[in-house]
C-alpha positions in Angstrom: 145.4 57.0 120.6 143.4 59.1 123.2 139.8 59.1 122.2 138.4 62.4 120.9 137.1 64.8 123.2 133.8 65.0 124.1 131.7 68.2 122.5 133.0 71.5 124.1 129.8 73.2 126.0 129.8 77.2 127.0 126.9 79.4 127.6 124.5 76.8 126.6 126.1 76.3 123.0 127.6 72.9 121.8 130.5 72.6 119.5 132.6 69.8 117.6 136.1 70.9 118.7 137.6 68.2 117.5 136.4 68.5 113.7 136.7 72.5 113.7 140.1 71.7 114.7 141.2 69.2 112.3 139.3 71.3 109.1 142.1 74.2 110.8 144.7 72.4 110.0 143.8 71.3 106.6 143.7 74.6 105.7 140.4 76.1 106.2 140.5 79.1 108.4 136.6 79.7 108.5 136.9 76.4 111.2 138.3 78.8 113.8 135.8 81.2 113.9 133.5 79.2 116.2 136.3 78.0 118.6 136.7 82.2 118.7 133.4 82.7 119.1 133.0 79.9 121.8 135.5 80.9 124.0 136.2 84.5 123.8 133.9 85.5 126.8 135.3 83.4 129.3 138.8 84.2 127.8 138.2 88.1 128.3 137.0 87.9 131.6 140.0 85.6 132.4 142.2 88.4 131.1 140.3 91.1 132.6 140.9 89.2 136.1 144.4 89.8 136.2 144.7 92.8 134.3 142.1 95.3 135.5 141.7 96.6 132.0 139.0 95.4 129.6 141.2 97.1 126.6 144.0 94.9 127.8 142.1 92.4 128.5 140.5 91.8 124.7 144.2 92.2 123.3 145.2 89.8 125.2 142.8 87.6 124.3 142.7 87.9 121.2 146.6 87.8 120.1 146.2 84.3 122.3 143.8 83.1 119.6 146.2 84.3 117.3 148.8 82.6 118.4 146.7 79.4 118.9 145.8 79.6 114.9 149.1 80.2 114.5 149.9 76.8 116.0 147.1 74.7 115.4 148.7 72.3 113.3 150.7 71.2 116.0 147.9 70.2 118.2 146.6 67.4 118.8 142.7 67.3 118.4 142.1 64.1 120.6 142.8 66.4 123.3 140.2 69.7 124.5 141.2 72.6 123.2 140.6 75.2 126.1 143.3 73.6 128.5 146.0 74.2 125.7 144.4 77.8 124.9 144.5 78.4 128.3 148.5 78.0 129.0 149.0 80.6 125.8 146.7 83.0 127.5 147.9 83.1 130.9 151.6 83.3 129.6 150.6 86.6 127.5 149.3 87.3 130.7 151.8 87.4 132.7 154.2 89.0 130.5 151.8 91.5 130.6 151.7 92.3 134.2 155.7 91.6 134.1 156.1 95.0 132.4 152.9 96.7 133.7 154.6 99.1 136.7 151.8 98.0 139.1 148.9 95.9 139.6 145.1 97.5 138.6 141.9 97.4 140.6 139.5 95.1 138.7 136.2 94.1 139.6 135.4 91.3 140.9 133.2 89.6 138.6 132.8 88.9 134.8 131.3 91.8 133.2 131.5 90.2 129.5 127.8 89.2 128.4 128.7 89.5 124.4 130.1 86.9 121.9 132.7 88.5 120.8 133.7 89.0 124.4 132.9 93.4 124.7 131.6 94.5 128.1 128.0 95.2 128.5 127.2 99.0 128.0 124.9 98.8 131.3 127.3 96.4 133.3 127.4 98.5 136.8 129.8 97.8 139.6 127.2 96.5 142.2 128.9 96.4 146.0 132.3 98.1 145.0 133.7 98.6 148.2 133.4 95.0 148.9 135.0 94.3 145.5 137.9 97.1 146.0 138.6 94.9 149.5 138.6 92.0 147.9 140.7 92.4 145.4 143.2 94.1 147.7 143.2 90.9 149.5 143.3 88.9 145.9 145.8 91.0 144.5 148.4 90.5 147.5 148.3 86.9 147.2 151.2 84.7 145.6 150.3 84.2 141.6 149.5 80.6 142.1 146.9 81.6 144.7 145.4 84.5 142.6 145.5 82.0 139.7 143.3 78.9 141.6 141.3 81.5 142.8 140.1 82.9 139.7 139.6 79.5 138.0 137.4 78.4 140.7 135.9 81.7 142.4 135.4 84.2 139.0 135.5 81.7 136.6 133.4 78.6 137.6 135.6 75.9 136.4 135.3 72.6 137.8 138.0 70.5 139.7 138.7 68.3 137.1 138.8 71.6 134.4 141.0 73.5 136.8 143.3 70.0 137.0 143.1 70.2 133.4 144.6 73.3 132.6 147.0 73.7 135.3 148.0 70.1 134.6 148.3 68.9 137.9 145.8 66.4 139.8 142.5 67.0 141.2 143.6 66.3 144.4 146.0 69.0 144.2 143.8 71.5 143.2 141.9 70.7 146.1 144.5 71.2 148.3 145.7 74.3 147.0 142.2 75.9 146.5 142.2 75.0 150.4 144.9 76.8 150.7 144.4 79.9 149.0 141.0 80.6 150.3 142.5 80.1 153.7 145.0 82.6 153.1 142.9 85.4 151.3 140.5 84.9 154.3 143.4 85.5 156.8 144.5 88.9 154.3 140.9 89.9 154.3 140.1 89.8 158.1 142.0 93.0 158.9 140.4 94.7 156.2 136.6 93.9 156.6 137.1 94.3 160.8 138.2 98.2 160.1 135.6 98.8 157.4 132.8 97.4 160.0 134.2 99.9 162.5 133.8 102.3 160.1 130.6 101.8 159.3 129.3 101.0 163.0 131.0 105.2 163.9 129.0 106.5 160.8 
């Protein structure tokens, strides 16, 4: 048998996964609340990322806690939890954009500061043109390069937690982050050469 995972750590605050997890699935609900509470942040502004609507986005996250309740007693809790969580919420995702008609502009950067993952009242879109280029570039890319990109670039997540989730080694992830930074550079070029034109006219 695997040996339990170590505590899970976010925003400063430390929690027994592994023992929430297994009171779960004997039967005591209560346990999930602080899994919830843990991850919901990060898992919002994951949503938000790829669908440029923080409505959306808490749906999203929240029917993939749901559904990660609903299957708890399959899991194993040697292994971390957010990996696992992770796969639910980017398939919800994707069906999501799947039947969205188009793509939304998002901002580029994780306006959720609350627990229960709800954006700041006074979060202000600081640089938005920059953003609104970026994303252009972002949003054009293949969904496995938008995906690394996010994990890594909005996100934060390690190597070895972005080899975790996508399941693949860490040498791959460094590869394909290599990759896909080298391509949203070569998208962005075009872009931020005629907006310097612009502003050199003006």
């Amino acid at each position: 048998m695997s040996p339990a995972p170590e505590s899970a750590t976010v925003s400063g605050t430390v929690i027994d996964e592994a023992a929430l997890i297994v009171r779960c699935q004997g039967g005591d609900r209560a346990a999930f609340e602080p899994i919830v509470t843990h991850y919901m942040r990060q898992a919002a502004a994951f949503a938000l990322a790829w669908t440029g609507n923080p409505e959306d986005a808490l749906d999203l996250s929240q029917e993939a806690f749901a559904r990660a309740f609903r299957a708890i007693s399959r899991f194993d809790p040697t292994r971390p939890f957010y990996p696992w969580f992770y796969r639910i919420l980017r398939n919800l995702c994707w069906n999501h954009l799947g039947r969205a008609a188009r793509l939304r502009e998002v901002p580029l950067r994780d306006d959720f500061d609350r627990a229960d993952g709800r954006p700041r009242p006074d979060a202000q879109l600081e640089r938005q043109e920059l953003r609104a280029r970026v994303w252009e570039g972002l949003r054009q890319c293949k969904p496995s390069d938008r995906e690394i990109l996010i994990l890594r670039e909005f996100q934060g997540l390690t190597y070895a937690e972005i080899a975790a989730v996508l399941e693949i080694p860490q040498g791959t992830v460094m590869s394909r982050l290599h990759q896909a930074r080298r391509r949203l550079r070569e998208r962005l070029q075009p872009m931020f050469g005629a907006a310097a034109g612009r502003r050199a006219e003006s």
